[in-house]
C-alpha positions in Angstrom: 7.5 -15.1 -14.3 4.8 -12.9 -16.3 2.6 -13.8 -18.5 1.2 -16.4 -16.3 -2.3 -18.0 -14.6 -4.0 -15.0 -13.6 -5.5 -15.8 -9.9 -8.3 -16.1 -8.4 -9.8 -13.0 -7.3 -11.2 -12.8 -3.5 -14.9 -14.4 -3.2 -17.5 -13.8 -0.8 -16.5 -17.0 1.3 -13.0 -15.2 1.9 -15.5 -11.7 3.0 -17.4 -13.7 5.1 -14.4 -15.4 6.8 -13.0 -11.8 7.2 -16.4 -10.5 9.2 -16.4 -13.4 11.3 -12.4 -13.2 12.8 -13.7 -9.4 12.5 -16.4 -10.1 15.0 -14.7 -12.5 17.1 -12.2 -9.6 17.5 -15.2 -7.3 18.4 -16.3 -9.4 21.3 -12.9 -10.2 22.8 -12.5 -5.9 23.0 -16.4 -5.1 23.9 -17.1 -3.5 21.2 -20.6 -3.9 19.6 -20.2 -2.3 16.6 -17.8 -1.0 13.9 -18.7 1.9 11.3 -16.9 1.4 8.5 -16.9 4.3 5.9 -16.4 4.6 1.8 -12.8 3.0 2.4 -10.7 0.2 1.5 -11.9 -1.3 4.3 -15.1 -1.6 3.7 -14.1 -3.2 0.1 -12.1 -5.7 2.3 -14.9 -7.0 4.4 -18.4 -6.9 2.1 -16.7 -6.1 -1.4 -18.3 -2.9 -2.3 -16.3 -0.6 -3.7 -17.6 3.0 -2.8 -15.5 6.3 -3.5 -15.4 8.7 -0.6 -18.0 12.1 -0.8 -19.4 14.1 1.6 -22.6 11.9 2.0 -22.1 9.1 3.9 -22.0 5.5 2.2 -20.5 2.8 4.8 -21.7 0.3 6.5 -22.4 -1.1 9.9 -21.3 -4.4 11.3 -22.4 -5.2 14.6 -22.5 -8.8 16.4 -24.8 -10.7 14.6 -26.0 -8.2 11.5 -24.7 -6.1 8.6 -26.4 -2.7 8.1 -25.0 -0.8 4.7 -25.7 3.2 5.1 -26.7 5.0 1.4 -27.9 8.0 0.7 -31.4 7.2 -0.7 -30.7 8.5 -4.1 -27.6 5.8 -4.3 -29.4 2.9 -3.6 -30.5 1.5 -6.7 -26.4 1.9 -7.6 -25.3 0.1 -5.0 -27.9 -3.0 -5.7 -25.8 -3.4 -8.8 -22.8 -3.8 -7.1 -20.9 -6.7 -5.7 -21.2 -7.1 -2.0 -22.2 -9.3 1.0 -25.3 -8.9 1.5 -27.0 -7.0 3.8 -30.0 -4.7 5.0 -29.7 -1.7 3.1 -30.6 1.8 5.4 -31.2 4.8 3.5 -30.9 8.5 4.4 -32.4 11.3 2.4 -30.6 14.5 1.3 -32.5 16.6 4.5 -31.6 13.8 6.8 -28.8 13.2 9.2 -26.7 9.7 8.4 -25.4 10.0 11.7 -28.9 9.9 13.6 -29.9 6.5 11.0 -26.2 5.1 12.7 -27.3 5.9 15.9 -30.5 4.2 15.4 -28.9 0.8 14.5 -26.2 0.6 16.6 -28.3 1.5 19.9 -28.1 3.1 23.1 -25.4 1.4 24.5 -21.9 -0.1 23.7 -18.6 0.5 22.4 -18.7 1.8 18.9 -15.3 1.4 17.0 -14.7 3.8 13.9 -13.2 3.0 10.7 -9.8 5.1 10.8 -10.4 6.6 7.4 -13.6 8.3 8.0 -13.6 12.2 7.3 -13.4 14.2 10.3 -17.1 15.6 9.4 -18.6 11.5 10.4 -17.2 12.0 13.3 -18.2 14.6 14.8 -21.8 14.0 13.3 -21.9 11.1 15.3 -20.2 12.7 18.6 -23.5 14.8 18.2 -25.7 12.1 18.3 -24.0 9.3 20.6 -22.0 9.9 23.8 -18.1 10.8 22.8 -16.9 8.0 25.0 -18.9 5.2 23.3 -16.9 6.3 20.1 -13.1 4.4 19.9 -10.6 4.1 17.4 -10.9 1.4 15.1 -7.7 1.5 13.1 -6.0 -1.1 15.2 -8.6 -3.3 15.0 -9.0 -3.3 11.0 -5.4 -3.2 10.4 -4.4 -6.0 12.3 -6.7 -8.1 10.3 -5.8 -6.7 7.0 -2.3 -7.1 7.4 -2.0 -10.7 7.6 -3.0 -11.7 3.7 -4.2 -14.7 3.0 -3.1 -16.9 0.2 -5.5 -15.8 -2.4 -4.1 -11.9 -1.4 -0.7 -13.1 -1.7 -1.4 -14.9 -5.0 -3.0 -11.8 -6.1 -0.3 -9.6 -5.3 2.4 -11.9 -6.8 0.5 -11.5 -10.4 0.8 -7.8 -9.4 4.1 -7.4 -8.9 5.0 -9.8 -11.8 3.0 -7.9 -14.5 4.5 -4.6 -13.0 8.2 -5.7 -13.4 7.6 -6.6 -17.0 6.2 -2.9 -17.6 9.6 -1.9 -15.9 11.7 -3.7 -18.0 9.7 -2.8 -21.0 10.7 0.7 -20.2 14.0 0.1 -19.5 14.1 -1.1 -23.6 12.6 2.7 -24.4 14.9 4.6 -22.3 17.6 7.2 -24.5 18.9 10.4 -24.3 16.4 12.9 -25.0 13.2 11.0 -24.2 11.3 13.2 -21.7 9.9 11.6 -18.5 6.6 12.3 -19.1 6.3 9.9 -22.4 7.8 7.3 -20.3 5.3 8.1 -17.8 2.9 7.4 -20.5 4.4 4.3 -22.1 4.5 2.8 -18.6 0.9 3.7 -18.3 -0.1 1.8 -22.1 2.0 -1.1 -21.1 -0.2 -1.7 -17.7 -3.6 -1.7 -19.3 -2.1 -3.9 -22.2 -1.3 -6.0 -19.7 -4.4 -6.3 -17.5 -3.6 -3.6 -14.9 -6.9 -2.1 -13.6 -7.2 1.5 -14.9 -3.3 1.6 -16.1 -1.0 2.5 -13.6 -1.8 3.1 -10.2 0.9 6.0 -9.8 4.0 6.4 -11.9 7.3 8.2 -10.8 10.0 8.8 -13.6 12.9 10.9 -12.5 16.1 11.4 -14.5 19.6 13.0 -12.5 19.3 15.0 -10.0 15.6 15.0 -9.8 16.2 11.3 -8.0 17.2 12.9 -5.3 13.8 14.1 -4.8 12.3 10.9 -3.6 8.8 11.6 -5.0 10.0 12.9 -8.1 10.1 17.0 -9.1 7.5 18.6 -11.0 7.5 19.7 -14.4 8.9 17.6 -17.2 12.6 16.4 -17.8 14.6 15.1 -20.8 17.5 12.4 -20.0 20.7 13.6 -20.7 23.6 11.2 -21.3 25.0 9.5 -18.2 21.6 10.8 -16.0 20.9 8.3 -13.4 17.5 7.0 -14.0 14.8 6.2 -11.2 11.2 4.2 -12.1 8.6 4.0 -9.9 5.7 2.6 -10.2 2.5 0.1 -9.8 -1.0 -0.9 -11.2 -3.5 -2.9 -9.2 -5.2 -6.6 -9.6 -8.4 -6.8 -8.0 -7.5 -4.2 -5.9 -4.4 -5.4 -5.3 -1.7 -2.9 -5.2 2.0 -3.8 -7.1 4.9 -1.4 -6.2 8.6 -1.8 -8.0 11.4 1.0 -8.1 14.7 0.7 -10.2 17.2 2.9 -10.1 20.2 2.9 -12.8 22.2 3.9 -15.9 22.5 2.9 -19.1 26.2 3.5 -19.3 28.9 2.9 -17.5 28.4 4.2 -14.1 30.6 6.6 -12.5 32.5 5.6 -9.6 30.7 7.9 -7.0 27.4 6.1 -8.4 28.6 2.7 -8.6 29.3 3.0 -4.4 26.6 4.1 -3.9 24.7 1.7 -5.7 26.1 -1.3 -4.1 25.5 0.3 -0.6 21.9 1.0 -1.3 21.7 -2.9 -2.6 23.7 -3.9 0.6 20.9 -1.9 3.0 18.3 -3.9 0.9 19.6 -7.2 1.6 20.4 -6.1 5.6 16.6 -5.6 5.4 15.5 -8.9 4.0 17.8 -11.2 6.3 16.1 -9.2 9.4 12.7 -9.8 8.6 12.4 -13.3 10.8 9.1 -14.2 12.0 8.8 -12.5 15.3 11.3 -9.7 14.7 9.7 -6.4 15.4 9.1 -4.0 12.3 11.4 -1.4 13.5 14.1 -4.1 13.8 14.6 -3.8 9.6 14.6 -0.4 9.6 17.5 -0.5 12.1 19.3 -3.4 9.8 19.2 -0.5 6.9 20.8 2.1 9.0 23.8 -0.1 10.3 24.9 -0.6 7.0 24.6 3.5 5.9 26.2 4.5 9.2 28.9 1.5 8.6 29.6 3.4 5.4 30.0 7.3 7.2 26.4 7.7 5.9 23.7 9.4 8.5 23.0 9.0 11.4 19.4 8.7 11.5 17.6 10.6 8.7 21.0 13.0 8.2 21.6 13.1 4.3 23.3 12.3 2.8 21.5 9.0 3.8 18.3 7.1 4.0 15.6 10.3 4.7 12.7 8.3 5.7 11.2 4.7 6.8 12.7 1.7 5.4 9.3 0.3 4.0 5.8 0.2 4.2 3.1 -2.6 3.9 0.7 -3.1 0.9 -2.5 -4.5 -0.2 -5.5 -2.5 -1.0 -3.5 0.5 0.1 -0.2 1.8 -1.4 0.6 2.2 2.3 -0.8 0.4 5.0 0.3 -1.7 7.8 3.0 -2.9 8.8 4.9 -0.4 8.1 8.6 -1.0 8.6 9.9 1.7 10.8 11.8 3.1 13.9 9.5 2.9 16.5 7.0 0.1 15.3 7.2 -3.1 17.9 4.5 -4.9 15.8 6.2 -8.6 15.1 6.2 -10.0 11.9 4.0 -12.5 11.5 3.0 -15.3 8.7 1.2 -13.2 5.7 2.4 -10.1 6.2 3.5 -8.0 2.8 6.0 -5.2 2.7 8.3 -3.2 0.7 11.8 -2.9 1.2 13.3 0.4 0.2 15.8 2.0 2.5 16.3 4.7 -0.1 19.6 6.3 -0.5 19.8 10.3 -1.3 23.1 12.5 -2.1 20.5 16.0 -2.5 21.0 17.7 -5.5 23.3 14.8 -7.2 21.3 11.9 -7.0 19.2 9.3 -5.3 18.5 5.0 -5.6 16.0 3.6 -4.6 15.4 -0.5 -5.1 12.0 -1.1 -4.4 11.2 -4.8 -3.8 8.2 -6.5 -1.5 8.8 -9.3 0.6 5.9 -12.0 2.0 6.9 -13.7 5.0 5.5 -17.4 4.8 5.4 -20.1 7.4 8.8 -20.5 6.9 10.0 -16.5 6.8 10.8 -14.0 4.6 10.5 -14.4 0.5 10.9 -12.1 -2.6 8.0 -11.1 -4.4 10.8 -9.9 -7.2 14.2 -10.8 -7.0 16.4 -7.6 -6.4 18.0 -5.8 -9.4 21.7 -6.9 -10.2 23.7 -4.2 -11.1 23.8 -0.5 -11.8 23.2 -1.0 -15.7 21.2 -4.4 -15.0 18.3 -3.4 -12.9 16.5 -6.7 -13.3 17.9 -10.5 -12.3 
């Protein structure tokens, strides 16, 4: 329930926990170093928090060291901000960054790149290093960051608590003639009042047929009486993304909607009783499809029907791994977080989407936030 304790936020002992299962990963695959860039990962494992430019600011792990890489006029910035330490390298504004990586890294080994660098890092530092020293790194960072730890999951929980308050906050405001974008703004208030970082994180308000748009339409809307209503939306806590979708009406629901509703909730629920420790990802996205196709709904991503992948994991990223999806073999495993969502869409009459996250624990699957109840209750 929200308010509550507010958590503990992720200390350097958790960073430096990450950099050693980092590097123990690093030797098992010969790799002898890993460039990470001005991305969420690089918040992950030393705690700085560095927006992406075209200068290069990352850093360097490598077996035994931690090199950050700062353009020479940034330093004195990045001294003031939390982070592991570390040797700090500079470059200067007629300098290459990729020629200082290529310095510390060496002359031989496997080097493993942070799957969110810019294209330009890349081929900078094909330039400078032989192209088949220079792997992939995504698989190696996301298979670490998928599996939260306690304190993540803790985190996340306040998340997604505080967020489902702001949704039932604007629930309370909704009435025919409000327009979406001053719900877009209330939602907004109500996060920072709360404690989100910065407000919300993203906020989708669609009224009628506009929810059939899954990321909403542009330009501004006013409910109308009897409009299906759709809320997305999120904030962050130490980084920590939250991620909650209603769908509803304030009236009594017509009968096409009311089907629909219950089938979307039915999908829902298919999805949470197939996430078992050790099912495959795609195995829930299949779950959601039996029960569309069951009711004439599809095939596949046919509308009307459910148009894309059934969820997506969270953490420092909106989307990240595992994402829950035809295809995807990766097992679920203890500490994974994902959303459940196997959206429903009738195009240009209306669409529902219930967005809730599920945690799997050492036991299996559990709710960050219980499911809505009802077409007109869209909270337990």
């Amino acid at each position: 329930m929200f308010p509550g304790s507010k958590p503990a936020f992720i200390e350097n002992a958790e960073r430096l926990e990450r950099l050693t299962r980092l590097r123990s990963r690093m030797e098992e695959q010969g790799i002898g170093a890993l460039l990470l860039g001005s991305t969420e990962s690089l918040r992950y494992f030393t705690g700085l928090v560095w927006h992406q430019s075209e200068r290069l600011l990352g850093a360097v792990v490598t077996a035994t060291d931690l090199h950050y890489i700062v353009p020479g006029f940034e330093k004195s910035r990045v001294e003031t901000l939390p982070h592991i330490g570390g040797e700090i390298h500079i470059w200067q504004e007629e300098h290459n960054p990729a020629s200082l990586v290529a310095s510390i890294v060496g002359p031989a080994g496997r080097v493993a790149l942070d799957d969110a660098l810019p294209l330009f890092v890349y081929n900078g530092l094909a330039k400078q290093l032989e192209q088949d020293r220079l792997i992939d790194g995504g698989l190696l960072i996301s298979t670490l960051r998928a599996r939260k730890s306690p304190c993540e999951i803790a985190i996340l929980q306040y998340a997604m608590n505080l967020t489902l308050e702001v949704q039932k906050r604007a629930h309370g405001l909704m009435k025919p003639g409000i327009r979406a974008s001053e719900v877009v703004r209330f939602i907004n208030e109500q996060h920072l009042e709360l404690g989100g970082e910065g407000g919300s994180s993203f906020c989708i308000v669609s009224f009628g047929a506009a929810t059939s748009l899954p990321h909403g339409a542009d330009g501004d809307q006013t409910l109308q009486q009897g409009d299906v209503i759709l809320v997305d939306t999120g904030t962050r806590i130490d980084g920590y993304h939250s991620d909650i979708t209603r769908t509803y009406v304030l009236d009594e629901p017509t009968p096409e909607f009311a089907k629909a509703w219950g089938i979307e909730r039915e999908a829902q629920q298919a999805v949470y009783d197939a996430a078992k420790l050790g099912a495959p990802c795609s195995s829930l996205d299949d779950a959601a499809r039996t029960v569309m196709a069951r009711h004439g709904l599809g095939p596949d991503y046919a509308l009307p029907g459910l148009p894309h992948r059934a969820g997506h994991g969270l953490g420092l990223e909106i989307h990240e791994a595992p994402y829950i999806v035809r295809g995807n073999s990766t097992p679920l495993a203890q500490g994974m977080c994902f959303s459940n969502e196997p959206m429903l869409v009738y195009p240009d009459q209306f669409g529902i989407r219930l967005e809730d996250h599920i945690y799997m624990d050492s036991e299996g699957a559990r709710w960050f936030t219980q499911p809505a109840a009802s077409p007109t209750i869209p909270f337990s």
